[in-house]
C-alpha positions as CSV (number, residue, x, y, z in Angstrom):
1,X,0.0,0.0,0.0
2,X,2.7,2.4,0.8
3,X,5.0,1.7,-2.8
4,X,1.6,2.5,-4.5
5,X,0.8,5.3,-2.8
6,X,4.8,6.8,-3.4
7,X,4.0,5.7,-7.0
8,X,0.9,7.8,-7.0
9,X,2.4,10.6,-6.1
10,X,5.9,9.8,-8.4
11,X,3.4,10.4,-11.2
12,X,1.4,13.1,-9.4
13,X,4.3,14.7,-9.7
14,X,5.8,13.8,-13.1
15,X,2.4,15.4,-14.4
16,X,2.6,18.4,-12.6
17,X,6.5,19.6,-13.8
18,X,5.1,18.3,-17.3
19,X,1.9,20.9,-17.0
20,X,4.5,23.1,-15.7
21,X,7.0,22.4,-18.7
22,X,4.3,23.0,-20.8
23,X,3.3,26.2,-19.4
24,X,6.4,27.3,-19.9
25,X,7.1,26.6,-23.7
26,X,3.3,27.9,-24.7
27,X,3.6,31.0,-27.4
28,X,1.8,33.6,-25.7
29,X,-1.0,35.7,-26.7
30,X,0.1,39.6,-27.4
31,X,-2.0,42.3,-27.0
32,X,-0.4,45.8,-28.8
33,X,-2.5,48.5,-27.9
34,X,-1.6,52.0,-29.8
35,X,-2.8,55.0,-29.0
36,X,-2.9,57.9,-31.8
37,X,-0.8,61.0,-30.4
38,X,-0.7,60.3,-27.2
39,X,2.1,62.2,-26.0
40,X,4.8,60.9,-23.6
41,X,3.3,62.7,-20.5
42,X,-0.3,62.4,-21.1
43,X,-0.6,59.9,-18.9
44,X,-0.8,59.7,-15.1
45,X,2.7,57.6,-14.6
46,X,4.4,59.6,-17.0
47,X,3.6,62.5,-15.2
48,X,0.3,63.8,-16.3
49,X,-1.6,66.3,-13.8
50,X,-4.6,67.3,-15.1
51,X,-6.3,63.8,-16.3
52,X,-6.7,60.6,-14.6
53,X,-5.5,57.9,-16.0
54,X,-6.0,54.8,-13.2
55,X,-5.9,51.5,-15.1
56,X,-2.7,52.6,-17.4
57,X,-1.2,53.8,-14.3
58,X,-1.9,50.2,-12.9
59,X,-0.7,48.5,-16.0
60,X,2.7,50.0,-15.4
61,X,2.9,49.0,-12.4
62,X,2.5,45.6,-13.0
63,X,5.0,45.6,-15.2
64,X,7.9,47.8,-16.8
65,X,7.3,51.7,-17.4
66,X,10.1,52.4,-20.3
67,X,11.3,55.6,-20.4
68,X,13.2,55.6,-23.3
69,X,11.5,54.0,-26.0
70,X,11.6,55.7,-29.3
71,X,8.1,55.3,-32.2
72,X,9.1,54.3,-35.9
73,X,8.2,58.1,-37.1
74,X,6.9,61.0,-35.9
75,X,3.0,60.8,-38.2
76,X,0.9,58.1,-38.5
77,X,1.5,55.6,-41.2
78,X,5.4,55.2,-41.0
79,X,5.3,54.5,-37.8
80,X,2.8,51.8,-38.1
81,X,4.8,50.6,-40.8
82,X,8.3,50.3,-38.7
83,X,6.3,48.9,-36.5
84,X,5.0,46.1,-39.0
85,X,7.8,45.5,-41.1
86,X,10.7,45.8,-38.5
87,X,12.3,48.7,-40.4
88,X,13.9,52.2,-39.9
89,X,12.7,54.9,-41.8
90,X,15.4,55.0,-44.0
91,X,14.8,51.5,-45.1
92,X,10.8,51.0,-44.8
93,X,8.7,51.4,-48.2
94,X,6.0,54.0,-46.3
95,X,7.8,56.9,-45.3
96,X,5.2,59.1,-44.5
97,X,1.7,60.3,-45.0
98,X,0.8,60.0,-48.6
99,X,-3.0,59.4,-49.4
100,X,-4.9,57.8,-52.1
101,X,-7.9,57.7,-53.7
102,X,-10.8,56.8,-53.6
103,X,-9.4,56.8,-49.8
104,X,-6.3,55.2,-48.2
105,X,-2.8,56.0,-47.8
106,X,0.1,55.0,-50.4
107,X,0.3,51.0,-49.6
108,X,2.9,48.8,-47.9
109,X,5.7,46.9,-51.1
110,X,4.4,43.8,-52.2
111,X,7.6,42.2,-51.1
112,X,7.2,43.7,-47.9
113,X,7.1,41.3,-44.8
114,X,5.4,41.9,-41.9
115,X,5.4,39.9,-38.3
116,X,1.8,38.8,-38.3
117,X,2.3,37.6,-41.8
118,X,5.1,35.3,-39.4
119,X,3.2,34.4,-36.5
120,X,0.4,33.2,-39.0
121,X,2.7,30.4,-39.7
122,X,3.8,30.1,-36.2
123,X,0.1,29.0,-35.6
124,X,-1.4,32.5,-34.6
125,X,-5.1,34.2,-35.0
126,X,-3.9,37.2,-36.2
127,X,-7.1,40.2,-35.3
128,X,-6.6,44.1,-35.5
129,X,-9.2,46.8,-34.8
130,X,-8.6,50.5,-35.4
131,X,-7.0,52.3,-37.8
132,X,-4.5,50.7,-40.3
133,X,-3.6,53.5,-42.8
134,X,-1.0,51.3,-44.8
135,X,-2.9,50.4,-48.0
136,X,-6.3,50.7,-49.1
137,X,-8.5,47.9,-49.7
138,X,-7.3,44.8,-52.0
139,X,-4.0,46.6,-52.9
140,X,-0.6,45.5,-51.7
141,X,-1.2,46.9,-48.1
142,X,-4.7,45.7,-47.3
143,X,-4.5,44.2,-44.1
144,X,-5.8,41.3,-45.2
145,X,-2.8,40.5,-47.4
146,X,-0.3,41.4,-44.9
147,X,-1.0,39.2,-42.0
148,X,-4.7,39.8,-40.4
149,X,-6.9,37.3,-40.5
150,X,-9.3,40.1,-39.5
151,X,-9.4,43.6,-39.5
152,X,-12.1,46.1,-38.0
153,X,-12.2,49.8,-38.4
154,X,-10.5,52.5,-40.7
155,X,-8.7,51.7,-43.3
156,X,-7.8,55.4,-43.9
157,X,-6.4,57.8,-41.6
158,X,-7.6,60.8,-43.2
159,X,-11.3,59.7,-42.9
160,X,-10.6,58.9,-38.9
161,X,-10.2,62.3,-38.3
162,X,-14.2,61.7,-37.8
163,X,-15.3,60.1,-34.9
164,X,-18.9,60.0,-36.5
165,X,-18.3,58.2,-39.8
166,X,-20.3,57.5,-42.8
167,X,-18.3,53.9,-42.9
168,X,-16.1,51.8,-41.4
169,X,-14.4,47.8,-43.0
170,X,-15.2,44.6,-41.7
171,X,-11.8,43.0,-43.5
172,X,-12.8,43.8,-47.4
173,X,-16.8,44.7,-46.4
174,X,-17.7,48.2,-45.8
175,X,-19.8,48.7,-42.8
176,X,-22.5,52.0,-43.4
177,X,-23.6,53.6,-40.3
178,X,-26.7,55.8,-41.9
179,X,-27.1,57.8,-39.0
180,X,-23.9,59.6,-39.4
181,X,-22.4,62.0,-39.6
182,X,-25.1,64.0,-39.4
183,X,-27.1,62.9,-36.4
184,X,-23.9,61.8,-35.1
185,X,-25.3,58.6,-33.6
186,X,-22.5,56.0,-33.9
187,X,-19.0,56.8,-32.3
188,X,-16.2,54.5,-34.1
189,X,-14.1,54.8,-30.6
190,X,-16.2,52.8,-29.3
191,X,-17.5,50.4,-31.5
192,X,-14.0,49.5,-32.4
193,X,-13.4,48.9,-28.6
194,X,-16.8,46.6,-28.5
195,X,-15.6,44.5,-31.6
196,X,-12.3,44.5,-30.2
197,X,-13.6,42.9,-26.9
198,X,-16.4,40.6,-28.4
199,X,-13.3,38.9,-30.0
200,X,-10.8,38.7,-26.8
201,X,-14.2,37.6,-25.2
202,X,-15.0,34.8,-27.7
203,X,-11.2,34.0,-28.5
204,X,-11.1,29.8,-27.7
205,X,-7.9,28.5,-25.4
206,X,-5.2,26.5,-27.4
207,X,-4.4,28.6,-29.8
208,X,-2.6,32.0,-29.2
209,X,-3.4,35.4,-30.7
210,X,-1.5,38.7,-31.6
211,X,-4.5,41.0,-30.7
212,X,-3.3,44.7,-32.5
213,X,-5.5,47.8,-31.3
214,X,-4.3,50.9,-33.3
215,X,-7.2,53.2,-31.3
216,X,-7.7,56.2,-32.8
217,X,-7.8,58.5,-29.4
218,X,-6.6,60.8,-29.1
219,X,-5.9,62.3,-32.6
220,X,-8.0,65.0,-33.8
221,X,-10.3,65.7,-34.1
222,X,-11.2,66.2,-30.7
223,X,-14.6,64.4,-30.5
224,X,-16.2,63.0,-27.8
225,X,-19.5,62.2,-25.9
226,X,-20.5,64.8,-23.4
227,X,-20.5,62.2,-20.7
228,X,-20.1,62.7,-17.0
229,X,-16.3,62.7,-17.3
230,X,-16.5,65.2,-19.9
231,X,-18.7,67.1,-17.7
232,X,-16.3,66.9,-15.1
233,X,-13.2,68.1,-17.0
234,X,-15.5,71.3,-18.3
235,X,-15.7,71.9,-14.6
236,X,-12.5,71.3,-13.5
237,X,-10.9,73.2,-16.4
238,X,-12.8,76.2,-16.1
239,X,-12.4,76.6,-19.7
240,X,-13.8,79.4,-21.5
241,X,-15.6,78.2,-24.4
242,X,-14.6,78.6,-28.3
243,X,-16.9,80.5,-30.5
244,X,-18.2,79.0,-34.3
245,X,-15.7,81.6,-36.2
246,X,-16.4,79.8,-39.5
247,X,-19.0,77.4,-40.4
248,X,-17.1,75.5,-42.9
249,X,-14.8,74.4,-39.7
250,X,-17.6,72.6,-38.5
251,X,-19.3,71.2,-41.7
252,X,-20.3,67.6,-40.9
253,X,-18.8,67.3,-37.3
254,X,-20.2,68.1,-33.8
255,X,-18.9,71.3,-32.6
256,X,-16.8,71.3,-29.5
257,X,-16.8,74.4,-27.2
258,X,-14.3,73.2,-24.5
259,X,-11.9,71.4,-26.5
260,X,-9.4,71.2,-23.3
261,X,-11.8,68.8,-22.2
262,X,-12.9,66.9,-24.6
263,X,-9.1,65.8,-24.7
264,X,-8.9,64.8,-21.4
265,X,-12.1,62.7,-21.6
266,X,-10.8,61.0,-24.8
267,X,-7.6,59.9,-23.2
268,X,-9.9,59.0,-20.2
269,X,-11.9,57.2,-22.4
270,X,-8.8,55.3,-23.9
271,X,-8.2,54.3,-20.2
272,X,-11.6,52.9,-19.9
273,X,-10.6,50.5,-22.7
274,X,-7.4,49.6,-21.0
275,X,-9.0,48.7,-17.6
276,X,-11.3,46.7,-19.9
277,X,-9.3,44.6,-21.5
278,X,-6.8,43.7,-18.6
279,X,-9.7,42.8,-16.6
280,X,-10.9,40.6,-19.4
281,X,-7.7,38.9,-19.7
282,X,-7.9,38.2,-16.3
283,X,-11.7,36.9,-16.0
284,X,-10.0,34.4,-18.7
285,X,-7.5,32.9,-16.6
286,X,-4.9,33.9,-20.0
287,X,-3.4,36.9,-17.7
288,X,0.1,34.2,-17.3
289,X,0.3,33.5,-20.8
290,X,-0.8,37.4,-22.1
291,X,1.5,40.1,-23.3
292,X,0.1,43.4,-22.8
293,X,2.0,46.5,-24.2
294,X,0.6,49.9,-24.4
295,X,2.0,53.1,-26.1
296,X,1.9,56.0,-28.9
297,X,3.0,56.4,-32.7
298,X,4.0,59.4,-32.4
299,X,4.3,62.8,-29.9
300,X,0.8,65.1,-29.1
301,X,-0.6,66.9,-31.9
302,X,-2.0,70.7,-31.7
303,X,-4.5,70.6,-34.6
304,X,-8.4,70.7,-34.2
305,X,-7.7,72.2,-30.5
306,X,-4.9,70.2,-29.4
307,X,-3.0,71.7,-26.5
308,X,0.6,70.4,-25.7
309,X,1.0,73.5,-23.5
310,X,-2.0,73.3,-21.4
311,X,-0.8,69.6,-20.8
312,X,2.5,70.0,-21.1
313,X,2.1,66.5,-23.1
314,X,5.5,66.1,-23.6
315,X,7.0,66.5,-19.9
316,X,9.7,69.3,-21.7
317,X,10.7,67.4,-24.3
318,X,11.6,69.6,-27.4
319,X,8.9,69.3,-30.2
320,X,5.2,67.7,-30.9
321,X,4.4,65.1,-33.8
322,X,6.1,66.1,-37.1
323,X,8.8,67.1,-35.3
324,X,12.6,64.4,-35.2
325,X,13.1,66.4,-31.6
326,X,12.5,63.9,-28.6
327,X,8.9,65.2,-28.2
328,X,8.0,64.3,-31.0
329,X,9.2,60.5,-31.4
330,X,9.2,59.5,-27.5
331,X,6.5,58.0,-26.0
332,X,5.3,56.3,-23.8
333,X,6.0,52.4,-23.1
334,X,4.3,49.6,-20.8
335,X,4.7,46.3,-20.8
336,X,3.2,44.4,-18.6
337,X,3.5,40.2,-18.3
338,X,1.9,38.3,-15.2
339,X,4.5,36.1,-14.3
340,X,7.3,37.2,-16.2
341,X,7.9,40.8,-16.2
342,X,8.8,42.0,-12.3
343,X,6.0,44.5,-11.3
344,X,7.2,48.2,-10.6
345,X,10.5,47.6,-13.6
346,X,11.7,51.4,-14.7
347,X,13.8,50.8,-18.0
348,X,15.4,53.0,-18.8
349,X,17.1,51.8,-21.8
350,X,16.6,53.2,-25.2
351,X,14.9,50.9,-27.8
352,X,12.4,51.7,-30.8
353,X,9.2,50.6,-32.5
354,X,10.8,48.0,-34.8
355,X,12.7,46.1,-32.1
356,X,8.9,44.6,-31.9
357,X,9.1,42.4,-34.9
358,X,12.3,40.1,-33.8
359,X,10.9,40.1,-29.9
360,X,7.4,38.5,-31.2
361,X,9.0,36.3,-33.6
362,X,11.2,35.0,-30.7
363,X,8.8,34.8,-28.3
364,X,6.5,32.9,-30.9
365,X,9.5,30.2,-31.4
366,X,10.3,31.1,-35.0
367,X,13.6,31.9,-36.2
368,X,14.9,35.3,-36.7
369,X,14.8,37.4,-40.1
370,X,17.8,38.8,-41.4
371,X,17.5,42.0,-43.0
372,X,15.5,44.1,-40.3
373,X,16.7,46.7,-38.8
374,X,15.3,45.6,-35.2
375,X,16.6,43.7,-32.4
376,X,15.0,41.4,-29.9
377,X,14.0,42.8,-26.7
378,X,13.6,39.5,-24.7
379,X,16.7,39.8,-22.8
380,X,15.4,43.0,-21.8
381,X,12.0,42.3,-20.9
382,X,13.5,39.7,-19.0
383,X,16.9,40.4,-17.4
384,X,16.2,44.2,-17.8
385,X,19.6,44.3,-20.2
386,X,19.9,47.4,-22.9
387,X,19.3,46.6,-26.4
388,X,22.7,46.8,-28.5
389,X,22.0,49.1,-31.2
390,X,24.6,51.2,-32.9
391,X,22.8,54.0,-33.4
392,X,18.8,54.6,-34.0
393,X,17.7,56.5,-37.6
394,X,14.5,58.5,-38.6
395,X,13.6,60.5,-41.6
396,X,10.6,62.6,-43.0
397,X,9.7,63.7,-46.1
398,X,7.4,66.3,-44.8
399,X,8.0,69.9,-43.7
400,X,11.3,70.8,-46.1
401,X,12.6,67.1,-45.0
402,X,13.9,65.7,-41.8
403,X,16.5,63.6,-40.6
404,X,17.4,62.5,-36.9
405,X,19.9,60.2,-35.4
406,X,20.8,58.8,-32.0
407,X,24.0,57.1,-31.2
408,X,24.7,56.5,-27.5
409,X,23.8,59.5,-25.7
410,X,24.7,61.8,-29.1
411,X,21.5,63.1,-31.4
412,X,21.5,64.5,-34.4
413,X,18.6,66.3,-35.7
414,X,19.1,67.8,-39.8
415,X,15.8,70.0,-40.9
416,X,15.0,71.4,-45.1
417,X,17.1,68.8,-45.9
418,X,15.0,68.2,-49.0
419,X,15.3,72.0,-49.6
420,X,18.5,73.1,-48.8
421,X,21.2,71.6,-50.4
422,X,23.8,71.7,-47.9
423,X,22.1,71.3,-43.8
424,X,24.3,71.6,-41.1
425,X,23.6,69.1,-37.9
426,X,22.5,70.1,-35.0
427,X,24.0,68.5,-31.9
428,X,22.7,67.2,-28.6
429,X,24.2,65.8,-25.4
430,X,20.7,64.1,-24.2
431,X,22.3,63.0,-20.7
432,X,22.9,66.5,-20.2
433,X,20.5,68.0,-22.2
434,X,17.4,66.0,-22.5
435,X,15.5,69.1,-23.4
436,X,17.8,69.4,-26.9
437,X,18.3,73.1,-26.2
438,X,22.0,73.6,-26.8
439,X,23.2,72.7,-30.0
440,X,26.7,71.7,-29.3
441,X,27.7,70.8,-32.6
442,X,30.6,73.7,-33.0
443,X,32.2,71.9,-29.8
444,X,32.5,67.6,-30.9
445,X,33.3,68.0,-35.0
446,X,34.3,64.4,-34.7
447,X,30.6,63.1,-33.2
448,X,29.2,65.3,-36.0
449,X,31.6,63.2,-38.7
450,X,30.2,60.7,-37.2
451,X,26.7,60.8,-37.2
452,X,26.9,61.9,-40.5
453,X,27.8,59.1,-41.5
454,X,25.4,57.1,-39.6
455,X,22.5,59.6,-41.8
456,X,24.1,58.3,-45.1
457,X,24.6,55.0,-44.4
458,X,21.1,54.8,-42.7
459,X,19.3,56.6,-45.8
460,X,19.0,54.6,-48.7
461,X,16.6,56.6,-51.5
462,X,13.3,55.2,-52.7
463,X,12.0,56.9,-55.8
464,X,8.2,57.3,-53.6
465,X,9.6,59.3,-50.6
466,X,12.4,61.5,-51.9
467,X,14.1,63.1,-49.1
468,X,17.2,64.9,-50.1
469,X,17.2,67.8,-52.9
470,X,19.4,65.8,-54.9
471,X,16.7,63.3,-54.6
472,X,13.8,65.4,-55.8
């Protein structure tokens, strides 16, 4: 009786470090949520005072608040395409914003890879909801073609300027919404949020999922439902109300008298969905085997009422989106992993948007892709250990052409490049001088050689995005 009861418990126990084993080696599910310029201090944790942020505050402290991560661009569709494809902007195929007709933006190559494309064959459901803005319907960038077995929301970012649209896609189906804009009946925010939970919700165990939420809060324009936290901001702000100046401003939107906040309640609203989802994840018993990262494409935007001042959105940082400066390519980062990721981890080690494709392909237990520009973050998420890059690259061909590099604690910053023939570099100490304001560049000619260099050997020309004058 006692040998088979010491058996017994022999294979009690040989079961339970085989569960355990097996626990261990399951891909897990990832969770990107991406919030549309959101700036680095717009949120409580990063040092927001004027709006409450509670569940993002809590998501950072259950995990690592990053401090120096850097987006793929400073506008919408590059970054989302660094992001995607693992590339600097020097090397991507979408460079900026470029739109299309009938709508869309100027599409993802057709030889372009991107990670869902990889974890597709790595055995994952593949689901985004938001806005994509990287090819319009059934060209080379549908989402569709590059890795989504699903996709929910705007396919253009021009059109999600309005929170009240006349359509939305179901993958390659458009979705009318009759009752808008005019009655403005059906707010996209949060029927993107809804689809994006019915499918966490309804998601079956056994098979893992890379679950992409590019919200499109806050971006302008600043629209949202005069709720009770609305209310509260209006009193709490004091705000003296804007006044109708011209009519065609308005055409086809909801006017907003207290656009101070209507920001705040958008970003508040974005932390609604947050708190959402992480309690969802953990009324599923997936919290163990979940990866839950939240952050911004870009810095905070001033149009349609935007405010970095008022906010100071940026905590100081030199610059707003459009801008190479730190303000307007830091954001913030949060990555939280029950289990796996120490709670109450400051990093403060500098990485980007692209490192992303490498880290999810390793944690997915497929082999790594020459050719990228990223590297994988696992040993950081892990052993908190800085990510080796040489140096990190940016580019824009908007505003007279823009150019940015970091190497160690050096940046670079080059502006008109695309109009002036010869630019000189400005130069930054950011250990120093996080602010960027002294250009030191007259005082270290040999860190200016070499991060020239760096800009050459980072940009390589592509005959849709010409940069340089020589280029154009």
């Amino acid at each position: 009786m006692i040998h088979q009861k010491i058996r017994y418990c022999f294979f009690v126990f040989l079961a339970f470090i085989a569960t355990l084993a097996n626990a261990q080696q399951q891909k897990p599910n990832i969770i990107f949520i991406l919030a549309d310029d959101l700036g680095y201090a717009d949120i409580g944790c990063y040092g927001q005072q004027k709006i409450q942020t509670p569940n993002i505050d809590a998501l950072a402290r259950s995990g690592m608040k990053c401090t120096q991560f850097y987006s793929g661009s400073t506008v919408c569709a590059p970054a989302r395409a660094s992001f995607m494809t693992g590339l600097h902007t020097g090397h991507s195929s979408i460079r900026g914003n470029k739109g299309t007709q009938p709508e869309g933006q100027f599409p993802m190559a057709a030889d372009a890879i991107t990670f869902p494309m990889l974890l597709k064959q790595q055995g994952y459901r593949t689901e985004a909801f938001g806005k994509w803005g990287m090819g319009y319907i059934n060209t080379s960038g549908d989402p569709n073609t590059k890795g989504f077995d699903h996709f929910f929301g705007y396919n253009c970012q021009t059109l999600a300027h309005s929170y009240y649209p006349d359509h939305l896609w179901d993958d390659r189906n458009r979705i009318d919404f009759p009752g808008n804009p005019q009655k403005f009946t059906h707010y996209s925010a949060d029927i993107i949020h809804t689809k994006a939970m019915t499918m966490l919700r309804e998601q079956q165990p056994g098979q893992p999922f890379f679950l992409y939420l590019p919200y499109t809060i806050p971006h302008s324009d600043l629209t949202v439902p005069h709720d009770s936290v609305y209310a509260r901001y209006v009193k709490a702000f004091n705000e003296k109300p804007a006044v109708i100046t011209n009519k065609k401003d308005t055409a086809g939107k909801p006017f907003e008298p207290y656009p101070h906040a209507a920001f705040a309640a958008m970003v508040s609203r974005l932390d609604k969905y947050v708190g959402e989802i992480v309690a969802l994840v953990k009324e599923k018993k997936i919290a163990e085997h979940t990866l839950i990262i939240f952050t911004s494409d870009n810095g905070p935007h001033r149009e349609g009422g935007g405010d970095p001042v008022f906010f100071n959105n940026t905590a100081g940082l030199r610059g707003i989106k459009r801008d190479l400066y730190e303000g307007g390519i830091r954001d913030p980062m949060i990555i939280s992993w029950k289990g796996r990721i120490k709670p109450g981890t400051v990093n403060d080690h500098p990485f980007a948007m692209w490192d992303f494709f490498p880290t999810f392909l390793q944690l997915a237990g497929a082999k790594n892709r020459t050719g990228i520009d990223g590297i994988s973050l696992v040993p950081m998420l892990f052993q908190n250990k800085p990510v080796q890059h040489e140096y990190f690259y940016w580019e824009l061909d908007e505003s007279g052409g823009r150019q940015a590099v970091r190497w160690g604690k050096w940046k670079g910053v080059k502006y008109n490049v695309g109009i002036e023939a010869t630019v000189a570099l400005e130069l930054y100490d950011l250990d120093t001088d996080p602010f960027e304001k002294n250009n030191i560049a007259s005082q270290h000619p040999a860190v200016v050689v070499q991060l020239e260099k760096y800009i050459r050997e980072a940009h390589v020309p592509n005959k849709n995005w010409p940069l340089l004058k020589s280029e154009k």
